[in-house]
C-alpha positions in Angstrom: 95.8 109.8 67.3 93.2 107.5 66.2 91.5 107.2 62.9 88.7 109.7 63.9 90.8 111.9 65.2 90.6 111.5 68.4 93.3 111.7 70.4 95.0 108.4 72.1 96.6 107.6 75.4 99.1 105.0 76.1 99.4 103.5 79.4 102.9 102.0 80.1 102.5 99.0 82.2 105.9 97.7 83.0 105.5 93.7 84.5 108.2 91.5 86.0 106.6 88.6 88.2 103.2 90.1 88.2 101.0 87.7 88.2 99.0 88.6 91.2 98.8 91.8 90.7 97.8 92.0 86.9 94.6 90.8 86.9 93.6 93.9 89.2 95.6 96.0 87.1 93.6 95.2 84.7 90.3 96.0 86.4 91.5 99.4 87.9 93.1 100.5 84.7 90.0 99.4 82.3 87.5 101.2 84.7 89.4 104.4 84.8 90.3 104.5 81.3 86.4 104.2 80.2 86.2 107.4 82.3 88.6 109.3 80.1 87.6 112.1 77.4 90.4 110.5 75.1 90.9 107.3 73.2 93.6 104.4 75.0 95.4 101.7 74.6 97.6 99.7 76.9 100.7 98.3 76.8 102.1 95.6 79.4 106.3 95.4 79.0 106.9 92.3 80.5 110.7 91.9 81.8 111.0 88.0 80.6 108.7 87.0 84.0 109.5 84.0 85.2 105.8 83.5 86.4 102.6 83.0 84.7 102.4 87.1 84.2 103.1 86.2 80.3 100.0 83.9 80.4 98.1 86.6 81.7 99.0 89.1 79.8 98.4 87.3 76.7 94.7 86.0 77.8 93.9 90.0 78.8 94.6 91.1 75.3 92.6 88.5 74.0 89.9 89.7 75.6 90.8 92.9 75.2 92.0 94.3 71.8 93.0 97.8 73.2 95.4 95.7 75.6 99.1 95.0 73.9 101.8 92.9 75.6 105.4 92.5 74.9 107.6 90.5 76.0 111.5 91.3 76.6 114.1 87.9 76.0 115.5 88.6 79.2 115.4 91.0 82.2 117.0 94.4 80.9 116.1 96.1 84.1 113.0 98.7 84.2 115.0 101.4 82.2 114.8 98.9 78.9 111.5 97.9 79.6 110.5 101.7 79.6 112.8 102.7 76.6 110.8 99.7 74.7 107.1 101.2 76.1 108.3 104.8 74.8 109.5 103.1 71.2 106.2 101.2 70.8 103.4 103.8 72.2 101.2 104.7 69.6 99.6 107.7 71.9 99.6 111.4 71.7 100.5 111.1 75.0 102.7 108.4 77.3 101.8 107.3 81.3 103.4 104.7 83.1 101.6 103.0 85.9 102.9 100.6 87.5 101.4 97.1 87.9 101.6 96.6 91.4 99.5 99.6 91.4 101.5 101.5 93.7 101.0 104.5 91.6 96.6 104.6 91.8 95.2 104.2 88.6 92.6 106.5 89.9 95.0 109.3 89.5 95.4 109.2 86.0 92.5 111.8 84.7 94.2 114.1 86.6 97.4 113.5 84.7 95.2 113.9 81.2 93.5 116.9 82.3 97.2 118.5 82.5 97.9 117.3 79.5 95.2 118.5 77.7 95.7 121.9 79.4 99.1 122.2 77.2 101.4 120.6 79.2 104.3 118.4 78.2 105.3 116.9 81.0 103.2 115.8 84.0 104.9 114.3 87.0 103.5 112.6 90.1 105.4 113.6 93.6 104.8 111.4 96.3 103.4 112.6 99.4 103.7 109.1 101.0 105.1 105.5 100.8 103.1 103.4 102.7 103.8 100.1 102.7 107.5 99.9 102.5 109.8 98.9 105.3 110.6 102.2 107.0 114.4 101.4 106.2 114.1 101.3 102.2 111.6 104.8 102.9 114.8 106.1 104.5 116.9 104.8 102.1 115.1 106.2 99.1 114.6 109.7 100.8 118.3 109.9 101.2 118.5 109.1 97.6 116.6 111.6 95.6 118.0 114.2 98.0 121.5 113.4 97.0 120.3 112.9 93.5 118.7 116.9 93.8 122.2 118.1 95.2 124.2 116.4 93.2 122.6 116.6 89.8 123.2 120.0 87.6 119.9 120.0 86.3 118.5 120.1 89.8 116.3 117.1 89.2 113.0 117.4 91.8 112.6 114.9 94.6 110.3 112.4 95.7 109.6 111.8 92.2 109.0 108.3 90.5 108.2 106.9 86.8 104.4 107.8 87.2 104.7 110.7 84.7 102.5 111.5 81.7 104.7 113.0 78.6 103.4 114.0 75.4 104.2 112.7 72.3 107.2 115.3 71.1 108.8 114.8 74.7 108.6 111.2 73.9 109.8 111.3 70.2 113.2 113.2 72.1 113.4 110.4 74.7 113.4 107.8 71.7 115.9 109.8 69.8 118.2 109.6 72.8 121.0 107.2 72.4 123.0 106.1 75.7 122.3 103.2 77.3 123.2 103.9 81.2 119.6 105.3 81.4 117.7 107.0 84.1 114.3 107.8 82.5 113.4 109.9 85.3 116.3 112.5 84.7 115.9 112.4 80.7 112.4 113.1 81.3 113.1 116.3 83.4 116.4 117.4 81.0 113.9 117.3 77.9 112.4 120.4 79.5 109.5 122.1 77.9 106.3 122.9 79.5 105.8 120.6 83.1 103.9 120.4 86.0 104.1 118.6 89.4 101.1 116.6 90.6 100.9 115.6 93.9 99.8 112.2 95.5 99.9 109.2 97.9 101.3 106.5 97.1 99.6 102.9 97.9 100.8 100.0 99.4 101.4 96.6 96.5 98.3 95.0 95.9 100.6 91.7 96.1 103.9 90.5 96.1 106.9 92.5 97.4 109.3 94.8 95.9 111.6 94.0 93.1 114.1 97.0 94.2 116.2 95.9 96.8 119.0 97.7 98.8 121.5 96.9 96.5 119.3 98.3 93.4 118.5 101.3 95.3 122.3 102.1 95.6 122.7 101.3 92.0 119.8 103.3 90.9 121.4 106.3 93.4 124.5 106.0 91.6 123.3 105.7 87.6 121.3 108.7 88.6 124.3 111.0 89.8 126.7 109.9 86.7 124.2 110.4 84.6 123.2 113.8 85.6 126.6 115.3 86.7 130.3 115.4 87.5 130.5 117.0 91.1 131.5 114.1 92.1 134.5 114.0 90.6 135.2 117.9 91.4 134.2 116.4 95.1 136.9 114.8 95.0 139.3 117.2 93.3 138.1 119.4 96.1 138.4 116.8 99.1 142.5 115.8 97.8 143.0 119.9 97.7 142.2 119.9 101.0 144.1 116.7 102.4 147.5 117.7 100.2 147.6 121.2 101.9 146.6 119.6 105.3 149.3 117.2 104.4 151.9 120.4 104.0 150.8 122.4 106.7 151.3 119.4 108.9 155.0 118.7 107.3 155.8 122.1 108.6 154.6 121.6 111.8 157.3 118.6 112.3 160.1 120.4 110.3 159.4 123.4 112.6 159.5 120.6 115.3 163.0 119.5 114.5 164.3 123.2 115.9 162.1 123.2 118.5 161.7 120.6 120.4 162.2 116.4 120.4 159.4 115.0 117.8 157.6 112.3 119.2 158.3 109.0 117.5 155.5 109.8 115.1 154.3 106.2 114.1 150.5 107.3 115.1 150.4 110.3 112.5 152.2 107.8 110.3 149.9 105.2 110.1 147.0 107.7 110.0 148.0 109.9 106.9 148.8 106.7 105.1 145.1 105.0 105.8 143.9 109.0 104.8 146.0 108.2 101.7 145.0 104.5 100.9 141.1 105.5 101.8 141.0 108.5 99.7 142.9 106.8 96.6 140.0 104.4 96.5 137.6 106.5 96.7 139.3 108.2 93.6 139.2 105.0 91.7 135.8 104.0 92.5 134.4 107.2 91.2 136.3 107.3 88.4 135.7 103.9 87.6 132.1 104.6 87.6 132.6 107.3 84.6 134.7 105.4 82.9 132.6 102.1 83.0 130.0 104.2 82.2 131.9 105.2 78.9 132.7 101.7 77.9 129.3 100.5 78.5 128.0 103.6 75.9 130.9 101.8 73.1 129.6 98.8 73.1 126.4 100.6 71.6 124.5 97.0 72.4 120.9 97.4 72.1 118.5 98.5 75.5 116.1 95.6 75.0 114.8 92.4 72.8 112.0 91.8 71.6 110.9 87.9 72.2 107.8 88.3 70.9 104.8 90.7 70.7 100.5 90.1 71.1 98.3 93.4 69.2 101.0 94.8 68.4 103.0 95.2 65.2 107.0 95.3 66.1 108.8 96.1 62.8 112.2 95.7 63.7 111.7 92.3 64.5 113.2 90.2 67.7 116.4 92.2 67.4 114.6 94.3 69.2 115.8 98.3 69.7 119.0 99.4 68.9 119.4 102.4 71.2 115.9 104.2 71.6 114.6 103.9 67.8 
């Protein structure tokens, strides 16, 4: 809230090679913001860019004071960048917009006028994804899907990170400890009082995407063990079913020995033990994905550092966060 009273608005810009698509950001942003019934500010999270976005950045809040930038020593993925946004917001309320403006600008006086209608939580479904190679749209539909079956909080799909959340849902996100984040799903687990806004999505202004396949799988995967076990009751499940398959057919060639003259039986052989040796990895890799997940959380290293910080006051220094406070 600002010193009138009013109440403030941070818009979450995260930035990682940007530098084609701020400057527009910052036109589309500024012009929509002027439009809103509340105070704003802006803060760009920059991902330790190894383009000129940092230069930008910096010149755009000299210009502008409402603009803050802050710059991360290294890359710590989108999830530290947005665990540093949420630390640093000075709003009564939190959107993120992305700046390859994906997520329209133009959009967010719809998210306020939720907010300001009591609700906590305002997220953004996608309707479309134009743009994208129609493989990664496939790809990422898959995902969320699997994401909604798997997860026990039933987490909605066709959902992104352009969400407005006021400023208690925020203060629990910050409060929130583990490092193998996925914002998305903490956002949703908070609960309270929520509402689904629907829109379409743009194609990038510039540029292409920083998610490739292999960090779509990732994401898919940080999202499920973060959300849920079914996997591994999956798999409890599926080894149920191949040990009593696995006796019933043990019977059948026992029962075979009085019967008739069992074929050599190399085939079935070979099979069950590939069945074996595939479903034994598949054990592994599951659990291995828990348990890295535990060791990660021991290490209790901190989600992002601060390098170093334009209109904005960072008082735990370049250390940075340790977890999200």
């Amino acid at each position: 809230m600002t010193t009138d009273g009013r109440k403030l608005l941070t818009i979450l810009v995260p930035a990682y090679n940007e530098e084609e698509c701020l400057p527009r950001a910052y036109e589309e942003i500024s012009a929509v913001a002027r439009t809103l019934p509340v105070e704003h500010e802006v803060l760009v999270i920059d991902n330790a860019s190894e383009d000129r976005t940092g230069e930008i950045a910096e010149e755009l809040c000299r210009r502008d004071r409402r603009w803050r930038y802050l710059r991360l020593s290294r890359n710590f993925t989108v999830e530290g960048s947005l665990a540093a946004g949420f630390r640093y917001a000075q709003g009564d309320a939190i959107i993120t917009c992305y700046s390859d403006l994906q997520d329209p600008p133009g959009r967010i006086p719809d998210f306020v006028a939720k907010w300001l209608e009591g609700h906590d939580v305002v997220y953004g479904v996608r309707s479309r994804r134009p743009g994208d190679p129609a493989w990664r749209n496939l790809l990422v539909k898959i995902a969320y899907r699997l994401i909604h079956r798997l997860s026990e909080d039933r987490l909605p799909v066709d959902t992104g990170d352009f969400v407005l959340i006021s400023r208690r849902v925020r203060d629990v996100l910050v409060g929130l400890e583990e490092r193998g984040r996925y914002t998305r799903g903490l956002v949703h687990w908070v609960g309270m009082r929520r509402c689904a806004l629907p829109y379409e999505r743009r194609p990038r202004f510039a540029g292409k995407s920083k998610a490739p396949f292999f960090e779509i799988l990732r994401f898919a995967i940080t999202a499920v063990t973060s959300f849920s076990t079914r996997p591994l009751r999956i798999l409890t499940i599926f080894g149920a079913i191949v040990v009593s398959f696995a006796a019933v057919l043990a019977l059948v060639y026992v029962g075979g020995w009085f019967l008739y003259d069992p074929p050599p039986g190399i085939t079935s052989t070979l099979v069950l033990l590939v069945a074996n040796l595939g479903m034994m990895s598949l054990g592994f890799g599951i659990l291995g994905e828990y348990l890295g997940r535990t060791y990660v959380e021991t290490k209790r290293r901190p989600l992002w550092i601060v390098d170093r910080a334009v209109n904005l006051d960072v008082d735990d220094g370049p250390a940075g966060g340790r977890g999200g406070g």
